[in-house]
C-alpha positions in Angstrom: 5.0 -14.1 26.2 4.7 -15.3 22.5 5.6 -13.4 19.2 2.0 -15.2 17.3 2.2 -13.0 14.4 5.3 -10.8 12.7 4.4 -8.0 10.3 7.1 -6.8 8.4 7.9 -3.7 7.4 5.6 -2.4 4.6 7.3 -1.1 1.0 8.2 2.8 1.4 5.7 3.7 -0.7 3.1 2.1 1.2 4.0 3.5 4.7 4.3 7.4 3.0 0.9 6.5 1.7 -0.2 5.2 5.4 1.3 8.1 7.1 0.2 10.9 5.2 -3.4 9.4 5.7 -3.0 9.3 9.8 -1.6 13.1 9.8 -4.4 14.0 8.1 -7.1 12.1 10.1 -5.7 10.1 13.2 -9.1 8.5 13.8 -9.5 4.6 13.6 -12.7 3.1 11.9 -12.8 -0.7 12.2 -15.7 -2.0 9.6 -18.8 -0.6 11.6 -17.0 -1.7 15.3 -16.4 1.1 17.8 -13.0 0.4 19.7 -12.7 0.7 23.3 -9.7 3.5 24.0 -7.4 1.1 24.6 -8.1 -0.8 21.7 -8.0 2.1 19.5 -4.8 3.2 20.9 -3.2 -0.3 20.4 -4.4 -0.2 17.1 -3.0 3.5 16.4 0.5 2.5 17.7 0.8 -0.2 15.1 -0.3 1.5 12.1 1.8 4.4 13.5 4.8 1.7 13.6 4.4 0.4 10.4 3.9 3.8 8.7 7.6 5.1 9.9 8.4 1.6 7.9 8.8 -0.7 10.6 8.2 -4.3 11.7 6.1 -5.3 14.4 5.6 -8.1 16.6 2.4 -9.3 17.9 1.7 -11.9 20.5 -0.4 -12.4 24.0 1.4 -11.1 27.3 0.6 -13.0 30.6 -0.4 -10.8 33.2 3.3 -12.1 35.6 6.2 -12.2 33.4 9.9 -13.8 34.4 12.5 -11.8 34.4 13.7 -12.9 30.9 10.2 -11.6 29.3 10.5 -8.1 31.9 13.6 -7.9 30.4 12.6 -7.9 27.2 10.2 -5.2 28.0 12.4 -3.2 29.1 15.1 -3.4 26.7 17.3 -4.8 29.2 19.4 -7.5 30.6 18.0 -10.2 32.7 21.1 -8.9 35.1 20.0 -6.0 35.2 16.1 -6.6 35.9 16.8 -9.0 39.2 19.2 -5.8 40.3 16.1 -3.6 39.9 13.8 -5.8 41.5 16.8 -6.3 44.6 17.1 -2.4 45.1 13.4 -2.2 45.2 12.9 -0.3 42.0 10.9 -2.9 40.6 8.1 -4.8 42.5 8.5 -8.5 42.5 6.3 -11.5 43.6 8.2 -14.5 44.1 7.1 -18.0 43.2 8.4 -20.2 45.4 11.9 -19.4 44.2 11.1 -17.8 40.7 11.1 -14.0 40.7 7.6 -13.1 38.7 7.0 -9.3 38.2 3.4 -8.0 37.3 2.8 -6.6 33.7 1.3 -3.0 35.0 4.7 -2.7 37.2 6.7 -3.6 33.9 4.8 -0.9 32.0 5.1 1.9 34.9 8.7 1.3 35.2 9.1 1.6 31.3 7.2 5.0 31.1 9.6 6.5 33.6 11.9 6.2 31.0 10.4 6.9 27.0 12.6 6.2 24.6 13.8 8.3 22.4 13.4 8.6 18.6 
């Protein structure tokens, strides 16, 4: 996983301005090109982010991760990952002997848990 592109927080006047337009029309219109759901969704998220005045981090995600990129994920320790993955609670493939755990099982295990605001 690579960070390619850092947007920083917009000025507060800017992300008012940015939020008051998504409450009052959520939809996203991309120059004549109709998103995908999960496009539009991704797409959302970040304007969503950088209205409540936040940075945000773009960059590719491979499809297995190490534990230091799960971790990251998750908000977690690596510790703390390899102990999920050794009680079961997270699925693991192993690479020879590299523990490698699948993006969609990252994500699943995240949503059990939202954060909170």
């Amino acid at each position: 996983m690579s960070i390619d592109h850092i947007v920083p927080a917009l000025d507060p006047t800017v992300a008012a301005e940015l939020g008051a337009a998504l409450a009052a029309s959520p939809a996203v219109t991309v120059e004549g090109v109709d998103l995908p759901d999960p496009a539009r969704a991704a797409v959302l998220e970040l304007l969503t982010l950088l209205a409540d005045g936040q940075s945000v981090a773009l960059g590719a995600v491979a499809d297995l991760l190490t534990t230091s990129q799960a971790a990251e994920i998750l908000g977690v320790s690596d510790t703390y990952v390899r102990r999920l993955a050794d009680t079961n609670a997270l699925p693991l493939e192993m690479r020879g002997t590299h523990r490698r755990f699948r993006l969609s099982d990252v994500m699943a295990y995240r949503e059990k848990f939202p954060r909170r605001g």
